[in-house]
C-alpha positions in Angstrom: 0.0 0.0 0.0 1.3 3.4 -1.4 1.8 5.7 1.6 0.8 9.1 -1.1 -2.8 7.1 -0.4 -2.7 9.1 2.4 -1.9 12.1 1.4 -4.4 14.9 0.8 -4.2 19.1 -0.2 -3.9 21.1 3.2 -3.9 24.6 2.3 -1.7 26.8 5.4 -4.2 29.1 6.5 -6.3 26.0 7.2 -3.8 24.4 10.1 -4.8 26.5 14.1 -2.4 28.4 15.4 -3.9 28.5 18.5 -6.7 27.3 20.1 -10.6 28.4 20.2 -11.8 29.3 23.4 -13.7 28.0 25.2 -12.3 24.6 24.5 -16.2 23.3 24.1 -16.7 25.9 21.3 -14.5 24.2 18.5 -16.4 22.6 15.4 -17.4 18.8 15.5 -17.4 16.6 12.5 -19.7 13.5 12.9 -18.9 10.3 10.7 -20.7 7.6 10.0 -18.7 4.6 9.5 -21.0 2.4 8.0 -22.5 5.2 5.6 -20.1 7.8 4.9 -22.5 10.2 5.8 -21.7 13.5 7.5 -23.2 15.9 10.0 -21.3 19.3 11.0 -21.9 20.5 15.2 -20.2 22.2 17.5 -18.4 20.7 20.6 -20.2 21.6 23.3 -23.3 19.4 22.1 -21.0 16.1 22.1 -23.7 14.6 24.2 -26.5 14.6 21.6 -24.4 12.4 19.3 -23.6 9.4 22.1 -26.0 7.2 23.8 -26.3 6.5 28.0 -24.4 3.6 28.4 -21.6 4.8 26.0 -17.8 4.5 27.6 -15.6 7.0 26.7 -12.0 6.1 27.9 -9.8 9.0 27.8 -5.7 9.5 28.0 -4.5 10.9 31.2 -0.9 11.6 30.4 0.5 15.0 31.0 2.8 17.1 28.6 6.2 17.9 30.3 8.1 21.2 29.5 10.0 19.3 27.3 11.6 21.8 24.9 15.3 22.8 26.1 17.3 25.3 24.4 21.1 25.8 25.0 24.5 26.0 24.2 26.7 23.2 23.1 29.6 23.3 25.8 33.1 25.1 24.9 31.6 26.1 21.1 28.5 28.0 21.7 26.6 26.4 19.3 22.4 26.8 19.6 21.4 23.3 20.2 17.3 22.3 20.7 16.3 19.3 22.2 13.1 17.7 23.2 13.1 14.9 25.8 10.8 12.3 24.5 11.4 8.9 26.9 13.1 8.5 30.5 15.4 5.7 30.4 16.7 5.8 34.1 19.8 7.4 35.9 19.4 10.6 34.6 19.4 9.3 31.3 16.5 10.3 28.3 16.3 9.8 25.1 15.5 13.0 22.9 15.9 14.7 19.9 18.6 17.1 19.0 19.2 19.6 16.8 21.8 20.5 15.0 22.2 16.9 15.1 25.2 16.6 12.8 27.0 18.8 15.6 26.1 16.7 18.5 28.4 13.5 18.4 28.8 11.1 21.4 30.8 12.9 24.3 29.5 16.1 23.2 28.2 18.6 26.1 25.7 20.6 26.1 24.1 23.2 28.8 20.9 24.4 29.8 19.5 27.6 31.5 22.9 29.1 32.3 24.2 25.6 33.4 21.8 25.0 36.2 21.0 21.3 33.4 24.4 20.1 31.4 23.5 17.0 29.1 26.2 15.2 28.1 25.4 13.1 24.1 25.6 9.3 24.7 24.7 7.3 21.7 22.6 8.0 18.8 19.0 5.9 18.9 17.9 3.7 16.2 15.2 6.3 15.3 18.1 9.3 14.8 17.4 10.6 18.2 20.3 10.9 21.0 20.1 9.1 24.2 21.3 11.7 27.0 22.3 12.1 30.3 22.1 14.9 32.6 23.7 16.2 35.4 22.0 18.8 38.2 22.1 20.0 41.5 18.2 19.9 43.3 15.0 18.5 41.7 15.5 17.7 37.9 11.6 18.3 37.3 11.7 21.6 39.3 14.7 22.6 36.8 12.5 21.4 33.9 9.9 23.4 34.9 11.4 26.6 35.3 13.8 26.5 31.9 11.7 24.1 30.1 8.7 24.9 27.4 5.9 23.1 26.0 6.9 21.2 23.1 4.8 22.3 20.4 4.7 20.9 16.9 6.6 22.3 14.0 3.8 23.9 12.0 2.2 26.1 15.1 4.6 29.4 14.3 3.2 31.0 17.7 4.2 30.4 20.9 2.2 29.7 24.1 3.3 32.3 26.5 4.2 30.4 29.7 1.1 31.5 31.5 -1.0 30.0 29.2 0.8 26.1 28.8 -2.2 24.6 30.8 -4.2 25.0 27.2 -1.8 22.6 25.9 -3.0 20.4 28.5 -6.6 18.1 29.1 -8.5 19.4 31.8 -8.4 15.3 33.1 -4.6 14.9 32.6 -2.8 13.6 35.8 0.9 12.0 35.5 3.7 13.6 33.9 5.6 11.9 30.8 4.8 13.1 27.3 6.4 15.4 24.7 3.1 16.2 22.8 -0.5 16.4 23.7 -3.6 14.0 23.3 -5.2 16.4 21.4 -8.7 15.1 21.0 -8.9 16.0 24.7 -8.6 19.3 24.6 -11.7 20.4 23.7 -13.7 18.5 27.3 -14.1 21.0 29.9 -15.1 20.1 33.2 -18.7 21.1 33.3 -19.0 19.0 29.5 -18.0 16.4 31.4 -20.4 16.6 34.3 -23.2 17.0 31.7 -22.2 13.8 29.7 -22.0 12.4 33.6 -25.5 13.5 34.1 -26.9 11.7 30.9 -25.0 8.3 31.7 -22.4 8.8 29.9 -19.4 7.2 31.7 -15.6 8.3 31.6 -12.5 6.0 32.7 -8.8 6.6 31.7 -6.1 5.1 30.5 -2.1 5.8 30.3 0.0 6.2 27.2 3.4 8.8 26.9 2.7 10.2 23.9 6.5 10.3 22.2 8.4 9.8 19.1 5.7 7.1 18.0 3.0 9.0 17.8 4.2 12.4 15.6 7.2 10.6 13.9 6.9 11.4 10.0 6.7 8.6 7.6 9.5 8.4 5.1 9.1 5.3 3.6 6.6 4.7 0.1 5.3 1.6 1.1 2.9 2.2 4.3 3.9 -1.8 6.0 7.8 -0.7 5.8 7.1 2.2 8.1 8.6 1.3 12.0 6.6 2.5 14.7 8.9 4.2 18.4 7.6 1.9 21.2 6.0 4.2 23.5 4.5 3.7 27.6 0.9 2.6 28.6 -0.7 1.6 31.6 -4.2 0.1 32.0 -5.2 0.2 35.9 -7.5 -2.8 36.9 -10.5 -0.3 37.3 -10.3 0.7 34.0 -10.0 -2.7 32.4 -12.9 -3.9 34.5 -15.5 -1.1 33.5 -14.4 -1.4 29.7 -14.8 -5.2 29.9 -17.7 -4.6 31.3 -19.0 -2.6 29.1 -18.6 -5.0 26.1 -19.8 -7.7 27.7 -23.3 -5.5 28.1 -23.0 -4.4 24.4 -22.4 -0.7 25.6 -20.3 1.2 22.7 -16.6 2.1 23.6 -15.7 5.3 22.2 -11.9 5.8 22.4 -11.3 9.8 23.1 -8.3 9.7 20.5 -5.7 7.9 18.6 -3.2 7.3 21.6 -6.3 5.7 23.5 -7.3 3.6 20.3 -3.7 2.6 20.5 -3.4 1.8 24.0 -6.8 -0.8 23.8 -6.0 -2.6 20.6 -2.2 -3.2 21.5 -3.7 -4.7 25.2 -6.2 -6.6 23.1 -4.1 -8.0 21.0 -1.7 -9.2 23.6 -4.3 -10.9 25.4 -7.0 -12.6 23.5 -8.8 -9.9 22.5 -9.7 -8.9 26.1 -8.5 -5.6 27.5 -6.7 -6.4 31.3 -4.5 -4.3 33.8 -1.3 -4.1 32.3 2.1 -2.3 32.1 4.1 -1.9 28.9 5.6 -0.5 26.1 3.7 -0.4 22.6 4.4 0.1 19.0 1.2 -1.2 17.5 1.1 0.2 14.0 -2.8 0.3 12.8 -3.2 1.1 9.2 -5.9 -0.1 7.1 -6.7 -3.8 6.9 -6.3 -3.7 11.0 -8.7 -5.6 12.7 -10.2 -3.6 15.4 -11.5 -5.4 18.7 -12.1 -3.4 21.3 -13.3 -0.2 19.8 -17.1 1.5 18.6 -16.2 4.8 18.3 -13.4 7.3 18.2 -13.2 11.2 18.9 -10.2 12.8 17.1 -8.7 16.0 15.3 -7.8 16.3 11.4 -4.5 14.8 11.1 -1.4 15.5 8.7 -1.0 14.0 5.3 0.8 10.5 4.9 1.0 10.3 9.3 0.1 7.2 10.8 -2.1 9.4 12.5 -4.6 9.5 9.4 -4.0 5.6 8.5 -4.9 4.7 12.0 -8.3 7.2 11.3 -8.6 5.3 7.8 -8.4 2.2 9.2 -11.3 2.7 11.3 -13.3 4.4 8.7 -12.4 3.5 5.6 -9.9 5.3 3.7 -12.0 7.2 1.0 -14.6 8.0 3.3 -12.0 9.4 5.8 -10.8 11.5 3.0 -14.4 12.4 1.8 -14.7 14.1 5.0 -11.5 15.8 5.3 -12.2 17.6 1.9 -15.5 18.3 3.4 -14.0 19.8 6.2 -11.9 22.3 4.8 -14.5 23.6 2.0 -16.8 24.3 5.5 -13.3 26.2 7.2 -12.4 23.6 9.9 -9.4 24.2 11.8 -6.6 21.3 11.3 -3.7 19.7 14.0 -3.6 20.0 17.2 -5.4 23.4 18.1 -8.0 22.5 15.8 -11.4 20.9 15.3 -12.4 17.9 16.0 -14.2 14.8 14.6 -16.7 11.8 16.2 -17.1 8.5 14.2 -19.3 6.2 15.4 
């Protein structure tokens, strides 16, 4: 399968800079999957769309100021990195930039030297595995130099005040270097209201890192590797979603990261979703055979991502496409700050 399958027109004006406020009051695309057909809502009125009984399992992961910016040590060179996965003792692995410049034994210091990173080894996916060295709390230190770790193609930053848009409203443990972004629309009196009509919420855990927004630079979609990245299902939440199946209650997987999370735990186990610990790199492109999930709440993805193919795969390729051009003749906002889409 030819990856430019994937691949659609995105004109620039068309991808969010930032994000609508409040976060109930982006634009909601509804598609049906067995149909193709498609309804255009707002937000806000999620709850006229999904049924009582319906179990929404949401990501709880929480972005980290991951973004460092310093000075490779002795040369002065601007170097960028992003911390992407803790590997113990101090030790991360990241991407760099200027990579070419930052060679094993390299040093390189952050915020005036209160963080010095000294290059290890290059990763198998181009990134660098690091370690640091400090004085105090190392996530105190992030805190105070680090920044939100934005994609490439939002141009504006999010003043520092503001970084708690970048996050849910429900996220709770620290550990990724982008954001689930279909979450960021909930607020927490949405949530109450779906409460109120019986429409359950549970979580789940996934890091969102390199395997989730790494680009695919192959042709053919089945050569592409995916990063393994963290997830953690807690017995509650495997009980109420097993639950829910076995009463014929839709699971609707609040997005991709989630969707993820529950296939990768099904397929591990017999199809059923249990408590578990891992790591994942589940690849789901078209041809996947979904077992846990009914329904999934997303954004508009980027051309040729795995992102879209995991969408596609779920939805059907041409109608997922059929929708995107849809979308952007009726103006919908694209990525991460953008709208958002419910296919059921």
């Amino acid at each position: 399968m030819d990856v430019e399958l994937f691949n659609y027109e995105l004109p620039r004006e068309a991808i969010a800079q930032t994000p609508v406020e409040p976060r109930d009051a982006a634009r909601l695309l509804l598609l049906d999957r067995r149909t193709g057909a498609v309804r255009h809502t707002v937000f806000r009125g999620l709850g006229n769309w999904l049924r009582p009984g319906d179990l929404l399992v949401v990501n709880r992961t929480r972005v980290i100021p991951a973004r460092l910016y310093g000075e490779k040590v002795g040369a002065g060179v601007p170097v960028e990195m992003v911390l992407l996965t803790p590997r113990g003792d101090d030790c991360w692995e990241a991407l760099v930039r200027p990579g070419r410049r930052l060679k094993p034994g390299t040093r390189v210091a952050f915020g005036g030297g209160l963080l010095t990173a000294e290059i290890l080894t290059t990763t198998d996916f181009g990134g660098r595995l690091v370690r640091f060295d400090y004085t105090g709390d190392f996530d105190q230190i992030l805190a105070g130099i680090g920044q939100m770790p934005l994609p490439p193609y939002i141009t504006q930053p999010l003043p520092r005040e503001r970084a708690e848009r970048y996050q849910t409203v429900y996220s709770r443990e620290p550990g990724s270097a982008a954001a689930p972004t279909a979450g960021l629309h909930f607020t927490p009196g949405l949530l109450q209201e779906l409460k109120d009509q019986g429409i359950e919420t549970v979580s789940v855990l996934l890091h969102v890192g390199l395997g989730t927004f790494r680009p695919v630079k192959v042709r053919e979609v089945a050569a592409h590797r995916m990063h393994a990245e963290y997830y953690q299902v807690d017995s509650q939440a495997a009980l109420r979603i097993e639950t829910a199946r076995r009463e014929g209650r839709r699971v609707v997987a609040v997005g991709t990261t989630v969707a993820r999370t529950l296939e990768a735990v099904a397929r591990e186990n017999g199809g059923r979703v249990v408590p578990v610990t891992g790591r994942t790199d589940i690849y789901i492109y078209p041809g996947f055979n979904f077992q846990v999930l009914d329904g999934l709440l997303t954004n508009f993805h980027l051309p040729r991502s795995t992102l879209l193919m995991l969408v596609a795969a779920f939805a059907g390729r041409e109608q997922v496409l059929a929708a995107y051009r849809e979308a952007l003749a009726e103006g919908y906002r694209f990525f991460s700050f953008g709208d958002a889409m419910l296919i059921i």
